[in-house]
N, C-alpha and C positions, 0 to 999 in steps of 0.2 A: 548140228544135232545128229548123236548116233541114229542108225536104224532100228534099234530098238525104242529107244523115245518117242521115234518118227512111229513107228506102227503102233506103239500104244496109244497115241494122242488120234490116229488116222483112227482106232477097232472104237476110240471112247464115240468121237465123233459120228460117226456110223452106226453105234448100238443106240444111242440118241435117236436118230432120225428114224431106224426103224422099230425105236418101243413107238413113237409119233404116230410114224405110218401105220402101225399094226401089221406089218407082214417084211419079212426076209423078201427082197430082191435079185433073181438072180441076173447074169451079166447081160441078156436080151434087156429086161424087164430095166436095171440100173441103165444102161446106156440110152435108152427113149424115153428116159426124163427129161437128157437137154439140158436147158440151162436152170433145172429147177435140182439139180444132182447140189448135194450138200458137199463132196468132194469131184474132184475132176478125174475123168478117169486117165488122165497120166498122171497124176500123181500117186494113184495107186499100183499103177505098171512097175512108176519108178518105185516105188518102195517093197511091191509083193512082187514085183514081177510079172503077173497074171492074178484077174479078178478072184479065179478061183481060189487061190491060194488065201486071199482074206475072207472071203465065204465060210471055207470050211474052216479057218478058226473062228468064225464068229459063230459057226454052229455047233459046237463042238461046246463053248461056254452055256452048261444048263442054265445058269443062271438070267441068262440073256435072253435064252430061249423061251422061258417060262412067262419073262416081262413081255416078251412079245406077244406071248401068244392072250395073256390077260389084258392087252390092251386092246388085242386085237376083237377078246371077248366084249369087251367096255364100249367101243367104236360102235358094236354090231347091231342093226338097227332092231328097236324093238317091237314085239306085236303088238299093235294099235285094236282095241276093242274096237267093235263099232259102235257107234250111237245106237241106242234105240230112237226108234221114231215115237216121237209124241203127237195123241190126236188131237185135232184142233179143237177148242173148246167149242162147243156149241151150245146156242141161247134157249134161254130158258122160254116155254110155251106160256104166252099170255093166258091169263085166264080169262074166262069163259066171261061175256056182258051180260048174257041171258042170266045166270044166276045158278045155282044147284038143282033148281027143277029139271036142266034139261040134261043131270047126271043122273044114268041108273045104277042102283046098287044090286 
């Protein structure tokens, strides 16, 4: 496979993972993922040569950049109202055995 194929099919795969994630990774940030990295980072050496070099073509695409950044909107936790507190019902007053006499108007 040319290098050209090879990086187009490496930037699709990548702009994937991070419309997913919601954020652009840079090389600190992609390398301390480990084994949870959607490509390996030698095969990006082999193919860019250095991380950097596929970074800034991938930020470079508005397009890319805009899906990221809406998803990243989409992810974004929302404001939770709080409850109000409701008061406890309370019981209603027995009426009186004595009768109305011992009510003054």
């Amino acid at each position: 496979m040319s290098k050209k194929l090879q990086r187009r099919k490496l930037k699709k795969q990548l702009a994937a993972y991070f419309i997913k994630q919601g954020k652009f990774y840079n090389t600190t940030e992609y390398t301390a993922l480990g084994d949870s990295m959607p490509i390996p980072g030698s095969s990006i050496r082999r193919i860019y040569g250095r991380y950097a070099g596929l970074e800034a073509e991938l930020r470079a695409d508005e397009t890319l950049v805009a899906l990221v950044e809406q998803s990243a909107a989409l992810q974004a936790p929302k404001a939770v109202k709080p409850i109000p507190k409701v008061k406890p019902l309370t019981k209603a007053k027995p009426a009186s055995k004595l009768g109305a006499s011992t009510v003054e108007k």
